[in-house]
C-alpha positions in Angstrom: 30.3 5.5 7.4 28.5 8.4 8.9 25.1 7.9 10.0 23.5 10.9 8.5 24.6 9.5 5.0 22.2 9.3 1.9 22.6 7.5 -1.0 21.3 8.4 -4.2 18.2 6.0 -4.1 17.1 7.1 -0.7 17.1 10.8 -1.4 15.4 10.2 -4.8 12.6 8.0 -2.9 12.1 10.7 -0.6 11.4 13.3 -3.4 9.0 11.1 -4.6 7.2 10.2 -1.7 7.5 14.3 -1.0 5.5 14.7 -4.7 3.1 12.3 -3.8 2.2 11.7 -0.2 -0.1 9.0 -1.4 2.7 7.1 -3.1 2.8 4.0 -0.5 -0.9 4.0 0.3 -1.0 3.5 -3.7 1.3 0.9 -3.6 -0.1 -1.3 -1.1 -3.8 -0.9 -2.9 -1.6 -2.5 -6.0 0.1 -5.2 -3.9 -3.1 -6.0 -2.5 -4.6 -6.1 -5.6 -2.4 -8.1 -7.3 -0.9 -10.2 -4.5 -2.4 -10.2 -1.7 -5.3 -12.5 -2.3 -6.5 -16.0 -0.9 -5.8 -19.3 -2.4 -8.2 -21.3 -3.6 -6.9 -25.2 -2.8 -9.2 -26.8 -4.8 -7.9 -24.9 -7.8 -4.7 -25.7 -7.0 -4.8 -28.9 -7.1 -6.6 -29.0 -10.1 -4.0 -27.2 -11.8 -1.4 -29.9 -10.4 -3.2 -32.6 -11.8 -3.8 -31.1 -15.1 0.3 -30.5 -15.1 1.8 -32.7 -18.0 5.2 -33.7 -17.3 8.1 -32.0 -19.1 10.7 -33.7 -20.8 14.5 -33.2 -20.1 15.3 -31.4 -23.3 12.0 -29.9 -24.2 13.0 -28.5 -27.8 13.9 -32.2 -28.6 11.6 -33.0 -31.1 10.6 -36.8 -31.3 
């Protein structure tokens, strides 16, 4: 394989990021909004103990 070889994807990212110039600094304001937070331990373990066991077959009705 050559090394100046392009596939599809790669040449279509770069058009993009060539239309927006702003595209990755956009996406890492919407990673960090979404993802890129803290956790809160205390929640955490609330939400652990408030977790009710599943059964094996959960559409088993009783």
């Amino acid at each position: 394989m050559a090394n100046s070889y392009q596939s599809d994807i790669t040449k279509f990212i770069d058009e993009l990021k060539k239309k927006d110039p702003k595209l990755e600094e956009k996406q890492r304001e919407g990673r960090a909004r979404l993802w890129d937070r803290d956790i809160d331990a205390d929640i955490w373990d609330g939400f652990r103990e408030a977790r009710v066991p599943q059964k094996p077959y959960v559409y088993q009705t009783e």
